[in-house]
One Martini backbone bead per residue (centre of mass of N, CA, C, O) as a GRO file, in nm:
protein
  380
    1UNK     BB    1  17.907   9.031   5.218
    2UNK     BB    2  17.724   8.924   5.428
    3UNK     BB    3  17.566   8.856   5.666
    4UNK     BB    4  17.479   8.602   5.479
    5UNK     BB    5  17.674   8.414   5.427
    6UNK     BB    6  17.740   8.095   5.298
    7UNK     BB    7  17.895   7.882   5.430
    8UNK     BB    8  18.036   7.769   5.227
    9UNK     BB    9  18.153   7.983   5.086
   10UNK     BB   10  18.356   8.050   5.367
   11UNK     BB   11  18.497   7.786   5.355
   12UNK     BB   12  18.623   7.806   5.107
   13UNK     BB   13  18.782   8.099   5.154
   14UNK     BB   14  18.945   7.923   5.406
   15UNK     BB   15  19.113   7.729   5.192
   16UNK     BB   16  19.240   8.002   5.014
   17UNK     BB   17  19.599   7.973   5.073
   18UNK     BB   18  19.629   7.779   5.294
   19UNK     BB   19  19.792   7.886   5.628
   20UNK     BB   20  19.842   7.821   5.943
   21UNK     BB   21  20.041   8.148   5.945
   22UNK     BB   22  19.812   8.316   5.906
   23UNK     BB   23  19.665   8.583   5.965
   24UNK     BB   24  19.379   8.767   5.975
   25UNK     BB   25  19.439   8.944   5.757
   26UNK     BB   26  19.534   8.743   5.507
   27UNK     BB   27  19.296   8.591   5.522
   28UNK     BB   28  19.094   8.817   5.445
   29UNK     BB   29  19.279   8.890   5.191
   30UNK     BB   30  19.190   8.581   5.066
   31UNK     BB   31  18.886   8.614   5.049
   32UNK     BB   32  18.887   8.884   4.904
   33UNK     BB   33  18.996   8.781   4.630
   34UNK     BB   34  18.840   8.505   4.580
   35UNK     BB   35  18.588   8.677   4.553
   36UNK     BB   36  18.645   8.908   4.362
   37UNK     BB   37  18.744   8.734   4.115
   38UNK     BB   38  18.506   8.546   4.059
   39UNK     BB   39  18.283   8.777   4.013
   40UNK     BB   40  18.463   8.872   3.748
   41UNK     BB   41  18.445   8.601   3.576
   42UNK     BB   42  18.153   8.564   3.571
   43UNK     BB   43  18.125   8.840   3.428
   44UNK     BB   44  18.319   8.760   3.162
   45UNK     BB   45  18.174   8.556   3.053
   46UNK     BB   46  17.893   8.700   3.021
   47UNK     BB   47  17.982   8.900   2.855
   48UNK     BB   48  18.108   8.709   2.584
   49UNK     BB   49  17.803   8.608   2.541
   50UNK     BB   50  17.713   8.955   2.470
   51UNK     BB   51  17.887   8.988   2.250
   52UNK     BB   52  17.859   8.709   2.062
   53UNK     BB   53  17.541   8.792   2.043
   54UNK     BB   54  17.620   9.079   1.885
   55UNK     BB   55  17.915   9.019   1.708
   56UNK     BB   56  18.041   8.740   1.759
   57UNK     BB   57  18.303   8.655   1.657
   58UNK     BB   58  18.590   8.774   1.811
   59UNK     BB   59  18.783   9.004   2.017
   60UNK     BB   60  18.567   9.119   2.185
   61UNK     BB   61  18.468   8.822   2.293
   62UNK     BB   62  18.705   8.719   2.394
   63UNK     BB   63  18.849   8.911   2.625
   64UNK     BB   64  18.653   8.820   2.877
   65UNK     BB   65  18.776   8.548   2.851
   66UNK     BB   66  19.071   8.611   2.940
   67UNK     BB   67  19.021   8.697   3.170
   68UNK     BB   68  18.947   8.451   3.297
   69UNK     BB   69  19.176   8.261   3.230
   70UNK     BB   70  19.408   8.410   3.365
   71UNK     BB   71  19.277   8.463   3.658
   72UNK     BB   72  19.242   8.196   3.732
   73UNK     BB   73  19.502   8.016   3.722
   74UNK     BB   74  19.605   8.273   3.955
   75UNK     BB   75  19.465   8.098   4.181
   76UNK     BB   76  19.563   7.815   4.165
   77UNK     BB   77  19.841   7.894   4.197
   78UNK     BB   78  19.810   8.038   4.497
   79UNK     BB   79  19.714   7.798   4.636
   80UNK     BB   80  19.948   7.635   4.601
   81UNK     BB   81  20.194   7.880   4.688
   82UNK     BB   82  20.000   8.085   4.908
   83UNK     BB   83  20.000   8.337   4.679
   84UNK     BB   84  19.784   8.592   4.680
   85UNK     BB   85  19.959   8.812   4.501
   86UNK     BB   86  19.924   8.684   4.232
   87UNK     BB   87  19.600   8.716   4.237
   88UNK     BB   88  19.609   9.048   4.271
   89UNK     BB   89  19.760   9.132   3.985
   90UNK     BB   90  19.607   8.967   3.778
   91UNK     BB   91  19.360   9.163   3.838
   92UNK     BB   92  19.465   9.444   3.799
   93UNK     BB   93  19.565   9.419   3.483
   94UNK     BB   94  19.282   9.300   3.385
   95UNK     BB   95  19.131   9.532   3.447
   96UNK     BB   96  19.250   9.761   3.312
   97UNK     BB   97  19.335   9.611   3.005
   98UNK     BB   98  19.102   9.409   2.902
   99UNK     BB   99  18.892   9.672   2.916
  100UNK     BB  100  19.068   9.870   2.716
  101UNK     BB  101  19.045   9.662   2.478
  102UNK     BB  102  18.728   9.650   2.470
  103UNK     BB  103  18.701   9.955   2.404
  104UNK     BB  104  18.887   9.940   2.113
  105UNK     BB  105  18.689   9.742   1.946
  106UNK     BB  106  18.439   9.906   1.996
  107UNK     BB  107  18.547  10.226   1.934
  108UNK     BB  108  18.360  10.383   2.132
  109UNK     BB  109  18.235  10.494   2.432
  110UNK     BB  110  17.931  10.517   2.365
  111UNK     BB  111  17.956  10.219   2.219
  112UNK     BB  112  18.031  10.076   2.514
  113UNK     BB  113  17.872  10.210   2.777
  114UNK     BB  114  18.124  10.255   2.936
  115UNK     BB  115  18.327   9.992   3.011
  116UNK     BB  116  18.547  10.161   3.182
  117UNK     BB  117  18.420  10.131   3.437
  118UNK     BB  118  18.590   9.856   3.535
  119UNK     BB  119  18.907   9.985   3.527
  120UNK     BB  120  18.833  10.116   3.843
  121UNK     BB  121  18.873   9.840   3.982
  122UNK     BB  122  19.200   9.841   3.983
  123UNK     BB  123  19.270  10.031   4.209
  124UNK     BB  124  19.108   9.925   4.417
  125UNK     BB  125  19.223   9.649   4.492
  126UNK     BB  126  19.498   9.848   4.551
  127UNK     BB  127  19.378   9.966   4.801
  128UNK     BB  128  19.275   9.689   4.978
  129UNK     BB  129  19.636   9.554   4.953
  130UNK     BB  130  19.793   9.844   4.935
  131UNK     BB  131  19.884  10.102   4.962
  132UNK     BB  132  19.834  10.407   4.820
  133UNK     BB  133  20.065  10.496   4.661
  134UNK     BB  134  20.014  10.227   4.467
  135UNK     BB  135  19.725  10.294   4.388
  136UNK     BB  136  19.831  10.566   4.242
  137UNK     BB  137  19.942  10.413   3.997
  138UNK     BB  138  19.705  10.266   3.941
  139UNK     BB  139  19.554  10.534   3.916
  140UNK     BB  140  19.681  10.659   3.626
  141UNK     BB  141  19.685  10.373   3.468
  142UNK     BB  142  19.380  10.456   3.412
  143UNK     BB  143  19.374  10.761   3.325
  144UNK     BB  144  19.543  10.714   3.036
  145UNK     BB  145  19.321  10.486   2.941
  146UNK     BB  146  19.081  10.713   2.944
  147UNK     BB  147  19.251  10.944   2.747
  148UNK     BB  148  19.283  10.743   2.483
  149UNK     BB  149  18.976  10.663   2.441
  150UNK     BB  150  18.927  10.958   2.375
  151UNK     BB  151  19.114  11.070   2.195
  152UNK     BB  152  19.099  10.818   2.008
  153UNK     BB  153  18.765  10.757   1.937
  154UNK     BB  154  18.743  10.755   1.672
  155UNK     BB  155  18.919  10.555   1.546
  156UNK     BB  156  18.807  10.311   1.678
  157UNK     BB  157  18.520  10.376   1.555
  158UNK     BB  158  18.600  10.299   1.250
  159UNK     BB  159  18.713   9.987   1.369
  160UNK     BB  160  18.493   9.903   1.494
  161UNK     BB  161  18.168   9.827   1.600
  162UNK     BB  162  17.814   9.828   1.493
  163UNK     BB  163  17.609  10.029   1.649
  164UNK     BB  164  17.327  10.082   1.864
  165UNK     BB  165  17.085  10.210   2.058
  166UNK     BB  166  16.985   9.933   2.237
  167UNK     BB  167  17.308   9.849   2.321
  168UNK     BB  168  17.396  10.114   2.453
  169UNK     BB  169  17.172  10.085   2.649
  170UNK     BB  170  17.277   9.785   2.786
  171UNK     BB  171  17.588   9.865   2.836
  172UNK     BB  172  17.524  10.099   3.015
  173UNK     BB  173  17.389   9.911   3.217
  174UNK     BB  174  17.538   9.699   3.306
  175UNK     BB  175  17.811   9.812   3.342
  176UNK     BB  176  17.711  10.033   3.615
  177UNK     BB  177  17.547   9.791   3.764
  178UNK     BB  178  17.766   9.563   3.809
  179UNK     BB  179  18.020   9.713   3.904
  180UNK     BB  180  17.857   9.918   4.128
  181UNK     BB  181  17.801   9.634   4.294
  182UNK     BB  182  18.055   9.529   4.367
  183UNK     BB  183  18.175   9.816   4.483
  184UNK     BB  184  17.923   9.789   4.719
  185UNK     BB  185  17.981   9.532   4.825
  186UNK     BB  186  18.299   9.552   4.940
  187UNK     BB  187  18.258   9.843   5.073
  188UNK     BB  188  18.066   9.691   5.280
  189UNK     BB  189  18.256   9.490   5.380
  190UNK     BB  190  18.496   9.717   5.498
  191UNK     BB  191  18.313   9.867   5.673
  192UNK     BB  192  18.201   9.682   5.863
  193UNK     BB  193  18.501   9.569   5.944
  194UNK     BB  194  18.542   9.865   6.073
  195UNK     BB  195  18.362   9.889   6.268
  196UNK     BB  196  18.422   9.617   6.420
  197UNK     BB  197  18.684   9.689   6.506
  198UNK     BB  198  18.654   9.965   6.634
  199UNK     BB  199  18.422   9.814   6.878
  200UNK     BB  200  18.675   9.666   6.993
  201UNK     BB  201  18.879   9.894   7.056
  202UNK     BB  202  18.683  10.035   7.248
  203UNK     BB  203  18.636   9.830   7.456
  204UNK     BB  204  18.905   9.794   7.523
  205UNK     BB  205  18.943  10.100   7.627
  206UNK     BB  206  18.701  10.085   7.857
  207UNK     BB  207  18.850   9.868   8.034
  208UNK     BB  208  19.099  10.054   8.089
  209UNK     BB  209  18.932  10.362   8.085
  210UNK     BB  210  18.775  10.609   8.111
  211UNK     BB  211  18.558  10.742   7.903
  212UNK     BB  212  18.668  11.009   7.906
  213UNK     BB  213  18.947  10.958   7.855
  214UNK     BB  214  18.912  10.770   7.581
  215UNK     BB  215  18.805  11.040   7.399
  216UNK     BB  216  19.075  11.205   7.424
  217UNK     BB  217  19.295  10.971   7.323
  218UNK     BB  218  19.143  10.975   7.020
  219UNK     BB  219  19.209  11.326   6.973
  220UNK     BB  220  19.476  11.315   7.154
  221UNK     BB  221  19.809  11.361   7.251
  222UNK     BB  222  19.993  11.290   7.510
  223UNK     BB  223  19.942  11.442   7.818
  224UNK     BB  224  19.668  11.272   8.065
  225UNK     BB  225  19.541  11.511   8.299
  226UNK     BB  226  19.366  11.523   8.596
  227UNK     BB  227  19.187  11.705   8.877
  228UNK     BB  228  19.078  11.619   9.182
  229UNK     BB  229  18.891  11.703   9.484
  230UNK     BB  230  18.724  11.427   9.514
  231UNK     BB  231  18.782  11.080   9.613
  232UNK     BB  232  18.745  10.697   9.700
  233UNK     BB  233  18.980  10.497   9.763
  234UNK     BB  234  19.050  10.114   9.726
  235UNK     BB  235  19.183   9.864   9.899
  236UNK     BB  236  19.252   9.516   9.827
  237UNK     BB  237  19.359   9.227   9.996
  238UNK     BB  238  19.467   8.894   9.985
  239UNK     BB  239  19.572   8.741  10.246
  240UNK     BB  240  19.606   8.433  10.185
  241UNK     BB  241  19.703   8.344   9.894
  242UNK     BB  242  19.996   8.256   9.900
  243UNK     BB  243  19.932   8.035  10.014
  244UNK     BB  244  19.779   7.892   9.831
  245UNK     BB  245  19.968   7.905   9.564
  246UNK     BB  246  20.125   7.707   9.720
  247UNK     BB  247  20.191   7.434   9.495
  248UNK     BB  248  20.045   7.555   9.256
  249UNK     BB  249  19.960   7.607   8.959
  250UNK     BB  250  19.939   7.878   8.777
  251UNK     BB  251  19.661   7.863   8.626
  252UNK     BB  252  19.502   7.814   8.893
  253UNK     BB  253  19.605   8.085   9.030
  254UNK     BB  254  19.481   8.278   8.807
  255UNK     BB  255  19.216   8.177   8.796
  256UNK     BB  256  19.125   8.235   9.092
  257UNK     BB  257  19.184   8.540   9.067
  258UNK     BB  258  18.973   8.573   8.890
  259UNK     BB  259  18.723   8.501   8.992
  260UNK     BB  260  18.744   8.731   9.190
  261UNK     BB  261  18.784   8.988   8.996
  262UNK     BB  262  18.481   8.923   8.875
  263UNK     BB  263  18.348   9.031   9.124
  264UNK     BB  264  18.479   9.294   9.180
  265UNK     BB  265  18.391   9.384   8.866
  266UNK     BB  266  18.091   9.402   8.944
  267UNK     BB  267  18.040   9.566   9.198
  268UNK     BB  268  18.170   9.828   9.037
  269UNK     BB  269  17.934   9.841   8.829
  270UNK     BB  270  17.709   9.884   9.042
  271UNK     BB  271  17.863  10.110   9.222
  272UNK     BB  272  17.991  10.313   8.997
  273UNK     BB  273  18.292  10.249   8.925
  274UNK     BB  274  18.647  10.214   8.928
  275UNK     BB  275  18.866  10.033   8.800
  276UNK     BB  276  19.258  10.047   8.796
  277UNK     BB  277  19.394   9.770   8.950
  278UNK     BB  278  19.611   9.535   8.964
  279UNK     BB  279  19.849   9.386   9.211
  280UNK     BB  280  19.846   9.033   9.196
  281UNK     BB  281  19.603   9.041   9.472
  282UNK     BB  282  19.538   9.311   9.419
  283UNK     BB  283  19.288   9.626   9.471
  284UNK     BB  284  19.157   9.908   9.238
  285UNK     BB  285  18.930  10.168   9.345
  286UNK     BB  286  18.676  10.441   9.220
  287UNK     BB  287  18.533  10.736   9.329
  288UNK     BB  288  18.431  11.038   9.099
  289UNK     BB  289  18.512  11.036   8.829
  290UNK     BB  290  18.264  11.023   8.597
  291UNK     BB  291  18.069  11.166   8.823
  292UNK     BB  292  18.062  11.345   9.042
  293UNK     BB  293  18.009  11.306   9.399
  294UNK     BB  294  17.934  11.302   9.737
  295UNK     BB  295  17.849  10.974   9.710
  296UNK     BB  296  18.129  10.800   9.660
  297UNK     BB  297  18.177  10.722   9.972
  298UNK     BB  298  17.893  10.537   9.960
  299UNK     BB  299  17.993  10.337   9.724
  300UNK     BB  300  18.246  10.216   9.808
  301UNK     BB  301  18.174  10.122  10.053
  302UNK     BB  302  17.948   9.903   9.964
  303UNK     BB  303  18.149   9.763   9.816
  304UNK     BB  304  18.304   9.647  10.034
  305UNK     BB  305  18.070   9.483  10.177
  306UNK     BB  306  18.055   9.301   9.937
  307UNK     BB  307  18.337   9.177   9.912
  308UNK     BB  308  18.325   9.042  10.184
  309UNK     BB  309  18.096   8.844  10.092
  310UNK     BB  310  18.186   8.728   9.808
  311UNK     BB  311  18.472   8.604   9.920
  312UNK     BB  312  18.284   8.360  10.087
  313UNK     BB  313  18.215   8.249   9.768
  314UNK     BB  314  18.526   8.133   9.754
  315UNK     BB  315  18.652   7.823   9.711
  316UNK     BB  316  18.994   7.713   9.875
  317UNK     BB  317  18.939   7.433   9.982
  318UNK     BB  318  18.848   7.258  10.257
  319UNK     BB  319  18.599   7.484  10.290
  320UNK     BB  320  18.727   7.705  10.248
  321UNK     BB  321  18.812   8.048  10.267
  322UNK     BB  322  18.854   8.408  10.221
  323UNK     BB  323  19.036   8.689  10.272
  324UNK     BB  324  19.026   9.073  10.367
  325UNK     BB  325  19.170   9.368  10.309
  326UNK     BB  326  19.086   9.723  10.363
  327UNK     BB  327  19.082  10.023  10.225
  328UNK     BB  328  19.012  10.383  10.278
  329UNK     BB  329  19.007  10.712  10.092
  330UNK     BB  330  18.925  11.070  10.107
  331UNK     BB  331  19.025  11.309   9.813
  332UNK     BB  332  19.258  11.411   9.637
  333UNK     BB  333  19.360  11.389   9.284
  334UNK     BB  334  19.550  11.234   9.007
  335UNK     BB  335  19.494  11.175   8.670
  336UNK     BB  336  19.577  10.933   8.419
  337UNK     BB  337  19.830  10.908   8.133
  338UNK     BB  338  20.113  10.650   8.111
  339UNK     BB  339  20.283  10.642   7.836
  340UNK     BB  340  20.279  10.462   7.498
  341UNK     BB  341  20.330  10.184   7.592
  342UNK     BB  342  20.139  10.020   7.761
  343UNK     BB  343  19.935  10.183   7.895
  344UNK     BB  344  19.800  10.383   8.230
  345UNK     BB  345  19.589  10.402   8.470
  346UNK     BB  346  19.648  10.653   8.726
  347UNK     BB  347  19.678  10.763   9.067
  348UNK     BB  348  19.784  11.065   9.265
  349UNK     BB  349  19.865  11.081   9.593
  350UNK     BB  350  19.777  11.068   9.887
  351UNK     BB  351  19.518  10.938   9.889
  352UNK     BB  352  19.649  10.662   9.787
  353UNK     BB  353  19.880  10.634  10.022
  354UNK     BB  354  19.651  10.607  10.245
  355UNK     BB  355  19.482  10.370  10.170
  356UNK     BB  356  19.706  10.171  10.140
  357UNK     BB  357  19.817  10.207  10.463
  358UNK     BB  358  19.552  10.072  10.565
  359UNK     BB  359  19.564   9.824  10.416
  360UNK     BB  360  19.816   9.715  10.538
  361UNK     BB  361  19.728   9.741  10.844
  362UNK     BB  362  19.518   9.578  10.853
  363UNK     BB  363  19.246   9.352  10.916
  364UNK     BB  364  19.147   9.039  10.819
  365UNK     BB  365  18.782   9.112  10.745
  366UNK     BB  366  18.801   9.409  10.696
  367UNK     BB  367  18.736   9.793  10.696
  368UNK     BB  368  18.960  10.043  10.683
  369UNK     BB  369  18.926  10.410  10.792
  370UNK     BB  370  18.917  10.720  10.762
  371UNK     BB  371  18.815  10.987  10.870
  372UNK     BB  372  18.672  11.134  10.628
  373UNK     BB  373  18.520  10.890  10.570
  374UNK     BB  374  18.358  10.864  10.850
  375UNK     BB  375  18.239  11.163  10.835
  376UNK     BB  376  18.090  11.099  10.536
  377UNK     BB  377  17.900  10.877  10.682
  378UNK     BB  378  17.767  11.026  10.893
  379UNK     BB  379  17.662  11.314  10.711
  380UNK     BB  380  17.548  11.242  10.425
   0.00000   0.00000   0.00000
């Protein structure tokens, strides 16, 4: 199941007990079950035609062609009634006990190649579907027939197949050969989506919070809070937006919105800022957090007269473009995360209340700082 997998296999798994309503871990879990059991009947086949060439026609040949007679079927029913797991029950049965009947035909354990090693799949695939629980006890009725083939190891030997020295290596490579490969085919796909799932997980993380928040919250709960002795924050609001949204339809103003905020969050990009948040059409954006500099206050300003140039190539139809007003304020803040579920990164303190009206009192097309801002744009 590499990315190399061919587009037709895909295709095919995408249409197996296919369901419109169907989530996409269901649908994963429906590509990954038909893709494995497709697998094992395959194997099955294999087998039966292995045995028949060593051993002639009887129990021992039979048995992998029944594994697939069996889970085949269970597929087909599954497609039908769109339920995946009854295609995952007769996996986990028929590789568990139809492995332990091959083992038991054959007689001793190193005279099967320990063909049981197949009967492992079936715990895997219980815990790839169900919880740790459940897969926890299909492996235990892995481990009793582990130890029955054991305990009673003479007495099959005496009733089973009379094997040679170079059939017992045929089987023993065969058998942990292809079961092993299918194990770490399927491992490899289960890590690659758990990595890629990890990634999106990731990023979207960094969307939210500053990179060191993100790395806190990611290995312990609880209240997180950190104290700024200095950063720059800046507020800007769309001053005439209201009108403009008046008679639009809602998608076009999101749309309008976005747009804007597109622009502003790449300039915060560019003079490594960190954005904190909209609200409406207002805009909230902090220098200082993720490295501490002096010069915080001076990429803030810088930011500030990017937004005011943006915003001028933002066209409000009629020719016409938007205007802004900034506030910006330099001092100490709180920051942290806030909430348990849909939390939100936000910052505390006189520093945010003074930026904020700053940016209120301001003039549209402005850019409003107080004296210590100004003060040190002048000396720094």
């Amino acid at each position: 199941m590499s990315a190399e997998t061919s587009p037709s296999i895909i295709a095919l798994a995408n249409r197996f007990a296919y369901d419109p309503a169907d989530s996409d871990d269901v649908r994963s879990e429906k590509n990954a079950i038909l893709l494995l059991a497709g697998s094992c009947c395959l194997a099955g086949l294999i087998w039966s035609w292995v045995y028949l060439s060593f051993f002639g026609p009887g129990l021992t040949a039979a048995l992998p062609f029944a594994f697939t007679a069996i889970v085949g079927p269970a597929l087909a029913v599954s497609h039908v009634t769109r339920n995946h797991r009854i295609a995952i029950y007769a996996q986990i049965v028929c590789i568990i006990y139809v492995t332990t009947l091959v083992q038991f035909s054959i007689g001793d354990v190193l005279d099967s190649g320990f063909v049981m090693v197949w009967a492992f799949l079936g715990p895997l695939v219980a815990l790839m579907f169900f919880s740790v629980g459940q897969a926890a006890v299909w492996f235990a009725l892995f481990l009793l027939n582990v130890l029955a083939a054991v305990l009673f190891s003479d007495f099959f030997a005496a009733h089973g197949q009379s094997v040679v020295h170079g059939q017992r290596l045929a089987f023993f490579a065969m058998n942990l050969g292809i079961s092993s490969s299918i194990i770490f085919a399927f491992a490899t796909y289960y890590v690659r989506t758990a990595l890629t799932e990890k990634q999106k997980a990731d990023r979207l993380l960094l969307n939210i919070l500053p990179a060191k928040t993100a790395r806190t919250l990611k290995v312990r709960e609880g209240v997180i809070a950190e104290e700024f002795e200095s950063v720059s924050v800046l507020f800007a609001d769309i001053t005439d937006f209201t009108e403009y949204a008046s008679g639009k339809k809602p998608t076009e103003v999101v749309s309008k919105l976005n747009e804007i905020f597109h622009r502003f969050d790449q300039l915060a990009d560019r003079y490594g800022l960190e954005k904190i948040k909209t609200i409406g059409d207002a805009y909230m954006a902090v220098g200082g957090l993720s490295e501490p500099s002096e010069r915080h206050c001076h990429a803030i300003a810088g930011m500030a007269c990017a937004m005011m140039e943006s915003i001028k190539a933002v066209d409000r139809g009629g020719g016409r473009t938007f205007s802004i007003r900034i506030g910006i304020h330099t001092g100490p803040v709180v920051a942290g995360v806030i909430g348990t579920r849909k939390f939100a990164y936000d910052l505390w303190g006189d520093t945010v209340n003074v930026a904020s009206r700053l940016e209120s009192s301001g003039v549209p097309g402005r850019i409003q700082v107080s004296e210590e801002v100004y003060r040190r744009l002048q000396t720094d």
